[in-house]
C-alpha positions as CSV (number, residue, x, y, z in Angstrom):
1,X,1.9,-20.4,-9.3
2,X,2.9,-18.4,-12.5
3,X,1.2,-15.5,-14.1
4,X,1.3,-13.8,-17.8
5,X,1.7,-10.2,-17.1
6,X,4.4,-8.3,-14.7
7,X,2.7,-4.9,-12.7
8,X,4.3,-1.9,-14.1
9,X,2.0,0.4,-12.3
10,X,0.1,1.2,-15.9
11,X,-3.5,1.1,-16.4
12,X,-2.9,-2.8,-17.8
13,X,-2.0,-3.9,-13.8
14,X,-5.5,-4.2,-13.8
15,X,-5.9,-7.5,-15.3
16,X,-2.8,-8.6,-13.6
17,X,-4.7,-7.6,-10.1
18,X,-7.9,-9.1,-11.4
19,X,-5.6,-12.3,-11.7
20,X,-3.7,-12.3,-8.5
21,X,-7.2,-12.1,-6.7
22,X,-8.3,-15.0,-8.6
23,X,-5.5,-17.0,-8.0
24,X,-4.5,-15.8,-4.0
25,X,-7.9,-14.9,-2.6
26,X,-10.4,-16.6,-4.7
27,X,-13.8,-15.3,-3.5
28,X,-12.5,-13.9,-0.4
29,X,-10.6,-17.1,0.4
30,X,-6.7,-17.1,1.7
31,X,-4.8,-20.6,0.9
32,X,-1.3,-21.9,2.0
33,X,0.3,-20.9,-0.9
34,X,-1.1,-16.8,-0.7
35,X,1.2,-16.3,2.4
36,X,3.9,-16.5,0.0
37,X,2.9,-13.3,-1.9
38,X,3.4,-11.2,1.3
39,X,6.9,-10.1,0.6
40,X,6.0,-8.5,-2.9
41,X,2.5,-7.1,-1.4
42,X,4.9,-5.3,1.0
43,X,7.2,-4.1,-2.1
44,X,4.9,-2.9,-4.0
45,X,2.6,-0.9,-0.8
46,X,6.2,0.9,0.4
47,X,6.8,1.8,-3.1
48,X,10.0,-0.6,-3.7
49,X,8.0,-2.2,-6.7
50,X,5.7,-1.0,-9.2
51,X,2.2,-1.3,-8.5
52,X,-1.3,-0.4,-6.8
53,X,-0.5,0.1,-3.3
54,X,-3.9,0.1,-2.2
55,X,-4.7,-3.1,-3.6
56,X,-1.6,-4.3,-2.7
57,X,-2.6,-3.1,0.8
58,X,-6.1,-4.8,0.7
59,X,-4.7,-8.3,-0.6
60,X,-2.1,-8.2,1.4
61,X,-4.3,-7.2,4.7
62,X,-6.9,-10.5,3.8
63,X,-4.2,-12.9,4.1
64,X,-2.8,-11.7,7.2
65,X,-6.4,-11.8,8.7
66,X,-6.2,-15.5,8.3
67,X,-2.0,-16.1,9.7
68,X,-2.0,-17.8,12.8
69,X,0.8,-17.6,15.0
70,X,3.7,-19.3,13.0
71,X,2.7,-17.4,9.6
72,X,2.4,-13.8,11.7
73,X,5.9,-14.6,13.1
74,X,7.4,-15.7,9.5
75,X,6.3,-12.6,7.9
76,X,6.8,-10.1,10.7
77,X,8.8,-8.1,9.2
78,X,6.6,-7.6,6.2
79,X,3.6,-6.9,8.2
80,X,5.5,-4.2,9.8
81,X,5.9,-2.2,6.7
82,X,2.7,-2.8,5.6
83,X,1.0,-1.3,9.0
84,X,1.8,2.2,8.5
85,X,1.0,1.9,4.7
86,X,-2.4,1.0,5.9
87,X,-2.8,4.0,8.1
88,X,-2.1,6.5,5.5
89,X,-4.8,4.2,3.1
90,X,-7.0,5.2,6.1
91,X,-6.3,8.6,6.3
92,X,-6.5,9.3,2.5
93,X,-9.8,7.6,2.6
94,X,-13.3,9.8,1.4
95,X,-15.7,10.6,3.8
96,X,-18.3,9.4,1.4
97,X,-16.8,5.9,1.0
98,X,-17.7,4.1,3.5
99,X,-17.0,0.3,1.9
100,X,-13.6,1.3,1.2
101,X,-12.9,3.2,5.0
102,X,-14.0,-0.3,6.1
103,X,-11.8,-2.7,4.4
104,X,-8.6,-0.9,5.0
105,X,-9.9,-0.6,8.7
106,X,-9.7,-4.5,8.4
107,X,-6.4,-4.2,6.8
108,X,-4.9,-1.8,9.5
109,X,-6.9,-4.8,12.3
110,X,-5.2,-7.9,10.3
111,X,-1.7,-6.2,10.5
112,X,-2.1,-5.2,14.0
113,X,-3.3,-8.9,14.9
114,X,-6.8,-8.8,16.0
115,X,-8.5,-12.1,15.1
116,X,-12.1,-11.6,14.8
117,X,-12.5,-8.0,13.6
118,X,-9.8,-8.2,11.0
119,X,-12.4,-9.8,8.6
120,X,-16.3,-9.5,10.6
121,X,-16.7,-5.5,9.7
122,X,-18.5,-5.5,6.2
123,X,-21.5,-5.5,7.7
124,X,-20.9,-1.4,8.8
125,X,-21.5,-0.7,5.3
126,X,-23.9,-3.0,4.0
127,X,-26.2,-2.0,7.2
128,X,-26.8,-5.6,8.4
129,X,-25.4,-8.1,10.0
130,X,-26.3,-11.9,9.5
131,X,-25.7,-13.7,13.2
132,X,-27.6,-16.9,14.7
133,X,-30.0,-16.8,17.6
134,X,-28.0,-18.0,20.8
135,X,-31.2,-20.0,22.0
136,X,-30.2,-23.5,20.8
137,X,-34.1,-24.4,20.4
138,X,-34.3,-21.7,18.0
139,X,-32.3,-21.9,15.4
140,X,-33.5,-18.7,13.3
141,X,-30.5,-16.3,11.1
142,X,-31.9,-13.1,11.8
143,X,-30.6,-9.7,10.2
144,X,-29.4,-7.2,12.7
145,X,-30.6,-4.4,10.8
146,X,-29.8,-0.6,10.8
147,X,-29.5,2.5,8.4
148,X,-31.4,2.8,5.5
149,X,-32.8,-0.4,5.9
150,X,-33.7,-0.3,9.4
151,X,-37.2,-0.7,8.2
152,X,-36.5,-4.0,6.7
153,X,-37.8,-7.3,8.7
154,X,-35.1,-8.4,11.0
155,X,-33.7,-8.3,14.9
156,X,-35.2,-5.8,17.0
157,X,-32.1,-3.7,17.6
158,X,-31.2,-1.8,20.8
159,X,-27.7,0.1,19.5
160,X,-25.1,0.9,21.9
161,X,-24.8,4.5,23.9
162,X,-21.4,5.6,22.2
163,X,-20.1,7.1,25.6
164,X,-20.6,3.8,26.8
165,X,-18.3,2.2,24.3
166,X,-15.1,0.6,25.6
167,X,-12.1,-1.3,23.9
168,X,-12.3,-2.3,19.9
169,X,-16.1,-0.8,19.8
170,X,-14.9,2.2,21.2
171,X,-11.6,2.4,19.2
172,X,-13.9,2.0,15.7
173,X,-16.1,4.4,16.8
174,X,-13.8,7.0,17.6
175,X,-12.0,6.1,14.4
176,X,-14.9,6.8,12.4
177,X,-16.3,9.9,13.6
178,X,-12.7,11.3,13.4
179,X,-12.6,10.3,9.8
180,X,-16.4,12.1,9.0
181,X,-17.9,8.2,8.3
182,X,-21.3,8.9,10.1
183,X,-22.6,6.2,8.8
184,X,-20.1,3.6,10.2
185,X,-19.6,5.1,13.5
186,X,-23.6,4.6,13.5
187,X,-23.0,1.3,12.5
188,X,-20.6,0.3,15.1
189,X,-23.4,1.2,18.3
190,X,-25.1,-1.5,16.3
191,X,-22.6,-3.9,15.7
192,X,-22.1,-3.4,19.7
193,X,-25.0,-3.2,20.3
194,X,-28.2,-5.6,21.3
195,X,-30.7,-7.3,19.6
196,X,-34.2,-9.4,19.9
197,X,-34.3,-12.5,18.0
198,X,-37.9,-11.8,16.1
199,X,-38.6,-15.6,16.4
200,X,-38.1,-16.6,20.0
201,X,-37.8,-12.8,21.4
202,X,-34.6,-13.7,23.0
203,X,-32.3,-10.8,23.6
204,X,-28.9,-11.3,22.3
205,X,-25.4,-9.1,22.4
206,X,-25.1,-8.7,18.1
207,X,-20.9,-8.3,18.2
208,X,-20.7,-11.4,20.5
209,X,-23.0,-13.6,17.8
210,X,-21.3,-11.9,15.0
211,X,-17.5,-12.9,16.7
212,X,-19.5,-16.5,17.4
213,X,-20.3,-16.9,13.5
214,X,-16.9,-15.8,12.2
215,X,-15.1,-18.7,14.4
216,X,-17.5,-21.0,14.3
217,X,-18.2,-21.1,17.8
C-alpha cells in the first residue's frame, strides 16, 4: 500500500489523513493489512514523527478495537505508548464536544483491551441506540432513545440509578461527569439502562442487546 504525500505536520496532512482513512479504515472498517500501520500511528501520537496526534490516536485506537489476541500481543509495545497518549486526548477534550470525548473514550477502551465497548459507544452522542428485541417471535429494531430526542418513537426507556452503576457503566459514568460531558454521563444510565420493546412490550437490558448486536450474538 503506497501513498503520494509524506505528513509533515502542515496544513496539507489533511489530504494525506483523508487518504490513510480511505485506504486503512474504509467506512469504519479495519483489514489485515491496517495492523501494519500501528508502529507509525504510535510515532507520530508520541511525537517521534511528524503528524496529527489525535488522528493518529483515533486511527490507531479503531484498529486495535478489532486485534484479537495474536495482533494485541504483536503490537504490545505500540499499544503501550499509544495508552497514555490517549489519556491526555481525553483530558484535553471540550466539555461541549461530546462526539469527540467519545471516540477517544473508545480509543483509551481499544488500547486497554475491552472488546465490546471499544467500538459500541457512539450512540452516547447521537442519543440512540439501535438494538434487536430479545423475543425471538418478535423480531422488531427499536431505537433506545434519550436526550433531545427522547420524544421521538422508540423503546420505552427505564435509565439506570447512577449510584447503582457498577464496573464499565460505572467507570464511563464517573469518567464523564469528571470531565463536565452531562450529556454522556446521561447517556450511559441509558445505555445501562432498560428498555420496553414498543412492539411486543418485552422488557429488555439495552447495554446487553447493544454488546449482543456488536458480536453478533
Amino acid at each position: 500500500m503506497t501513498h503520494r504525500f509524506a505528513l509533515l505536520g502542515g496544513d496539507d496532512d489533511a489530504k494525506v489523513w483523508d487518504e490513510l482513512w480511505n485506504d486503512l479504515c474504509h467506512q469504519g472498517c479495519v483489514y489485515d493489512d491496517s495492523f501494519a500501520a500501528l508502529p507509525f500511528l504510535a510515532a507520530i501520537a508520541t511525537g517521534r514523527a511528524p503528524g496529527d496526534r489525535e488522528q493518529a490516536v483515533l486511527m490507531a485506537g479503531l484498529i486495535a478495537s478489532a486485534a484479537d489476541e495474536e495482533r494485541r500481543a504483536r503490537y504490545a509495545a505500540e499499544i503501550a505508548e499509544l495508552l497514555p497518549v490517549a489519556r491526555a486526548c481525553l483530558a484535553a477534550c471540550p466539555a461541549d464536544d461530546a462526539s469527540t470525548f467519545v471516540y477517544f473514550t473508545q480509543c483509551l477502551l481499544a488500547f486497554e483491551g475491552e472488546p465490546v465497548w471499544s467500538d459500541s459507544l457512539e450512540g452516547l452522542f447521537t442519543e440512540e441506540f439501535e438494538v434487536e428485541c430479545p423475543d425471538p417471535g418478535c423480531g422488531a429494531m427499536p431505537f433506545v432513545v434519550f436526550g433531545d430526542h427522547a420524544e421521538d418513537e422508540g423503546a420505552e426507556t427505564h435509565p439506570a440509578d447512577p449510584s447503582e452503576l457498577t464496573g464499565i457503566a460505572q467507570r464511563l459514568y464517573r469518567m464523564a461527569s469528571e470531565a463536565g460531558q452531562t450529556g454522556v454521563a446521561r447517556g450511559v444510565t441509558y445505555l445501562f439502562g432498560r428498555a420496553t420493546c414498543p412492539e411486543c412490550d418485552t422488557e429488555f437490558s439495552v447495554s446487553e442487546r447493544v454488546a449482543a448486536r456488536a458480536t453478533g450474538g
